[in-house]
C-alpha positions in Angstrom: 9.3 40.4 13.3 10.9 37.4 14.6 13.7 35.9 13.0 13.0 32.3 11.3 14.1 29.2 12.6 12.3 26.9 10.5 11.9 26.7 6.8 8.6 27.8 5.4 6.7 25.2 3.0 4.8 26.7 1.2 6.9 30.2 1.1 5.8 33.7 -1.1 9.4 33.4 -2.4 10.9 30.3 -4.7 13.0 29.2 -4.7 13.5 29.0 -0.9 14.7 27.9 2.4 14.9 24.5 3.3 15.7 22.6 6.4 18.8 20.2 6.3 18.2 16.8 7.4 21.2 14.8 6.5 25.1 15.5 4.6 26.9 12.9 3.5 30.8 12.7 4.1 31.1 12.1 -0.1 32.1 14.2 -3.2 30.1 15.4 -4.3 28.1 15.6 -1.3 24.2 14.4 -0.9 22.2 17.0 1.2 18.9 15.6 2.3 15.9 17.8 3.1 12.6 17.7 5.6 10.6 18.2 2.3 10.7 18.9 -1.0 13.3 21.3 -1.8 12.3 22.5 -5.7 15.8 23.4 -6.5 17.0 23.3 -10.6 20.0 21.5 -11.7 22.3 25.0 -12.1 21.0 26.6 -8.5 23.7 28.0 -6.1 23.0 27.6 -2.3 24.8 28.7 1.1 25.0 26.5 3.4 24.1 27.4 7.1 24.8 25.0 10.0 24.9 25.6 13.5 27.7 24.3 15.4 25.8 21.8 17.7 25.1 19.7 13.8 28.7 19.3 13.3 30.1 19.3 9.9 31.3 23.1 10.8 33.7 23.2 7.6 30.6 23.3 5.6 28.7 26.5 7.7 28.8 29.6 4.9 29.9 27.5 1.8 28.3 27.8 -1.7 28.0 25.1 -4.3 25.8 24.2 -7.2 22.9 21.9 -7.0 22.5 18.9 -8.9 19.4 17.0 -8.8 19.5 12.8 -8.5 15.7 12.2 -9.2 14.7 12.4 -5.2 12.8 15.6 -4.2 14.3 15.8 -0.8 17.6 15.2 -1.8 20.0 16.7 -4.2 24.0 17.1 -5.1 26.1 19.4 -4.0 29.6 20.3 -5.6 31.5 20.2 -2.4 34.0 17.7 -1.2 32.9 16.9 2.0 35.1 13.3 2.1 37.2 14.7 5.1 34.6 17.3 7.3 33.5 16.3 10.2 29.9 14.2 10.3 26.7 16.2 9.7 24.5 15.0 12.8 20.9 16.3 14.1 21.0 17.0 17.8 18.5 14.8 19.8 15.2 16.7 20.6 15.2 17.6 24.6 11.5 18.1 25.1 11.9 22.0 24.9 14.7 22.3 27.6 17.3 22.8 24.9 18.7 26.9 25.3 17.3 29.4 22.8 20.0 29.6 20.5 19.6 25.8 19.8 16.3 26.0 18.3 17.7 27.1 14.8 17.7 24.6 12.5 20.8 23.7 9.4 19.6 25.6 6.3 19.8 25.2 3.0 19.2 28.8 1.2 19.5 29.5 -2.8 21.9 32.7 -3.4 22.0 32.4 -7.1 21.3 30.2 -10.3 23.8 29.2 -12.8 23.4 31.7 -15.6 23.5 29.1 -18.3 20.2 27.6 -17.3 18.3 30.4 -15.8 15.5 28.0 -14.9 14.4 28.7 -11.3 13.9 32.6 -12.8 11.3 32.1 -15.0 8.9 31.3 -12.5 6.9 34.3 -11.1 4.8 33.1 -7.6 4.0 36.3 -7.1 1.9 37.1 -10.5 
């Protein structure tokens, strides 16, 4: 099976996946998403970004979502005032090398145990 290099939209699994768009240099920092993201007020992401997006003191780190009312864009407890910028690499037609073709991800490792929101939806039955 072929790893993933794109987030799924419609996915078996929630909550899932998503591709980042945008981080702001701002505490707490604003992640934007290509779509809706369906992430609870309480749920804790990872962070993945590949080094050719920049903002590389944010690859691996975990922080709890907040949501702000925008469905492709939510909080994120992490002081990212002083990383460097979060920027997309331009698009070169298909002539970029293989290992660019992974997008920044957003994935949910856990949920705040106080809420336990995300948990009590089933998609599978």
């Amino acid at each position: 099976m072929p790893i993933p290099t794109q987030a799924t939209i419609n996915p078996l699994y929630q909550p899932a996946m998503r591709t980042i768009t945008a981080i702001t240099n701002a505490n707490p920092a604003l992640v934007t998403t290509s779509f809706a993201h369906n992430y609870v007020d309480g749920t804790i992401v990872r962070l993945y970004i590949p080094a050719y997006f920049g903002m590389q003191q944010a690859d691996h780190l975990t922080g709890t979502v907040t949501n702000n009312g925008v469905n492709t864009q939510f909080l994120i407890d992490i002081d990212t005032t002083l990383f460097d910028p979060f920027v997309v690499p331009p698009d070169i037609a298909g002539k970029s090398p293989w290992w660019m073709n992974f997008d920044a991800n957003v994935i949910p490792i856990a949920e705040d145990n106080d809420t336990l929101q995300a948990a009590t939806h089933n998609t599978l039955g």
